[in-house]
C-alpha positions in Angstrom: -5.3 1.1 15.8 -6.5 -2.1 14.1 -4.3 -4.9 14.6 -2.9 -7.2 12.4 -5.1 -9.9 13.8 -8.3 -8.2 14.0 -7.7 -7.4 10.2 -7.1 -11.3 10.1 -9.9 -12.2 12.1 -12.5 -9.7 11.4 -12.1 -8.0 7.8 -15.2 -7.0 6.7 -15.1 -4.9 9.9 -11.6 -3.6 9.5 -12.6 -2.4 6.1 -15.5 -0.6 7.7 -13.2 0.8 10.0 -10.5 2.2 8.3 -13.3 4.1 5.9 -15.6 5.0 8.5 -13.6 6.1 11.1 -11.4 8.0 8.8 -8.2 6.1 9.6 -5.9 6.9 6.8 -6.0 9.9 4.9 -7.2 10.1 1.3 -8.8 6.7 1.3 -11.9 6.9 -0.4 -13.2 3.3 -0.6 -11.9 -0.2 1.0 -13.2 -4.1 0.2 -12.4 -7.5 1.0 -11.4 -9.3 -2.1 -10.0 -12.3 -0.2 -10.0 -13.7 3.0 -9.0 -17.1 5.1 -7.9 -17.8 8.6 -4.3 -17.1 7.0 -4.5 -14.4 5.1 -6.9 -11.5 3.9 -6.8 -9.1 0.9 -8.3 -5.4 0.8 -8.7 -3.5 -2.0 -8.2 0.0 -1.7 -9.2 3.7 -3.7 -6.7 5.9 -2.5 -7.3 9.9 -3.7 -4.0 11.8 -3.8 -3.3 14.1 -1.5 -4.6 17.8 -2.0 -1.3 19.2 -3.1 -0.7 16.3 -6.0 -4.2 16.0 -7.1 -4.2 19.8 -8.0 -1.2 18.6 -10.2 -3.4 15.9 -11.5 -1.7 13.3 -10.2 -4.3 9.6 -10.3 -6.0 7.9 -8.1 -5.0 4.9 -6.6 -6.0 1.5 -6.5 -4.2 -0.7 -4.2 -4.0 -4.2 -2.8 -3.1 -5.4 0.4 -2.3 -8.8 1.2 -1.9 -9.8 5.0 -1.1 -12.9 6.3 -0.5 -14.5 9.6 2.9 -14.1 10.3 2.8 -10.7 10.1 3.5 -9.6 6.8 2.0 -7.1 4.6 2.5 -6.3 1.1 1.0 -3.9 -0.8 0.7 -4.1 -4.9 -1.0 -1.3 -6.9 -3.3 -1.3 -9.8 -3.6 0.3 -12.5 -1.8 1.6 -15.9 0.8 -1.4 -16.4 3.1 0.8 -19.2 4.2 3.0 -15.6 7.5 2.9 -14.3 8.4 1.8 -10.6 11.2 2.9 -8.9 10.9 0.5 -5.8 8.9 -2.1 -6.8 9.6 -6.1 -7.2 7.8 -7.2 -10.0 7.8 -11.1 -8.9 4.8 -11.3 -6.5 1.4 -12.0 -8.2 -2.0 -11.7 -6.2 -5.0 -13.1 -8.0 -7.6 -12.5 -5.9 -7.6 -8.9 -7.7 -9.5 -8.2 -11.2 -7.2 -8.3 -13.0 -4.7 -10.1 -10.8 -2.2 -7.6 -9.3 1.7 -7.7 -10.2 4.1 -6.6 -8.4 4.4 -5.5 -4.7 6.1 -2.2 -3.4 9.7 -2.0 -1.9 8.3 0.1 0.9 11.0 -0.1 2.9 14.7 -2.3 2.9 14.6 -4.5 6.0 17.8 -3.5 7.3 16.8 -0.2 8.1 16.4 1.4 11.5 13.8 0.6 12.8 11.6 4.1 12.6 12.3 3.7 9.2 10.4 0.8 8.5 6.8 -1.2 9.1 6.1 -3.9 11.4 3.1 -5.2 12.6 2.7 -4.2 15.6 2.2 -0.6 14.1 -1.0 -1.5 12.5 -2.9 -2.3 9.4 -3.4 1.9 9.1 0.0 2.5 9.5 1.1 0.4 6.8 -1.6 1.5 4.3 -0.2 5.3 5.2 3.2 4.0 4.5 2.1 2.5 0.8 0.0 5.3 0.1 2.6 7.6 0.5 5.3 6.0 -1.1 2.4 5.7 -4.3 2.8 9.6 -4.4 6.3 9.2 -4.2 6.6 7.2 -7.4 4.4 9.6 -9.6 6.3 12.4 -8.1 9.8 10.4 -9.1 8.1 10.0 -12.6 6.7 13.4 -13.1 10.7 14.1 -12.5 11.8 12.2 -15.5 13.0 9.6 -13.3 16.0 11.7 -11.7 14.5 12.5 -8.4 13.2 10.3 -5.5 11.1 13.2 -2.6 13.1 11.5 0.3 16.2 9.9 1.4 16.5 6.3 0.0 17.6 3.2 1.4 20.4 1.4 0.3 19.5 -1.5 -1.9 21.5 -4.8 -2.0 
């Protein structure tokens, strides 16, 4: 597992890791875009699983923002006309070309707790987590915006 503070602490080599060591499934290409003693940013390629790309569904480009108290937050790239289901649009990360808008609702905080991320599960666990919840919003889209692939949390 890489933990939140090796990904803080080492990057470069958490990058390297998570493509080499074939961490998270689907994930074609990872780099540092930004990184401090506070926080670090990855860029990631993300191919969609077997199943969706057969469908033609895109790949992924997504950025993930760690930062020393623990949290993560996760911002795709990509065609800005899409529609989001769970997304907050209010977060803006510049340290991506172009700057990246909006981060996922990956999970509502009140949920029970094998529902949602923390970081003691890992930098790999929460790039699974945002890469599956990216095929859950093409799938929701592909639906004509009626059907969401999983139970959802209760918002507000």
């Amino acid at each position: 597992m890489i933990s939140i503070t090796e990904a803080l602490r080492h990057p470069e080599r958490a990058a390297s890791r998570l493509v080499d060591e074939k961490l998270v499934f689907g994930l074609r290409d990872v780099k540092v875009v930004g990184a401090d003693p506070q926080a670090a940013v990855f860029e990631l390629v993300l191919d969609p699983w077997a199943p969706m790309a057969a469908e033609g569904y895109p790949r992924e480009v997504l950025a993930v923002l760690i930062n020393r108290s623990g949290d993560a937050y996760a911002m795709p790239r990509g065609d800005a006309g899409r529609h989001w289901k769970h997304r907050f649009p209010d977060m803006v990360l510049r340290e991506c070309t172009p700057p990246c808008l909006g981060q996922l609702c990956l999970y509502y905080p009140d949920d029970p707790r094998e529902f949602r991320w923390e970081g003691s599960d890992g930098l790999e666990a929460f790039v699974t987590m945002a890469h599956r919840h990216l095929m859950a919003e093409e799938y929701w889209r592909r639906s004509g915006e009626r059907c969401w692939p999983a139970p959802d949390a209760p918002h507000g």
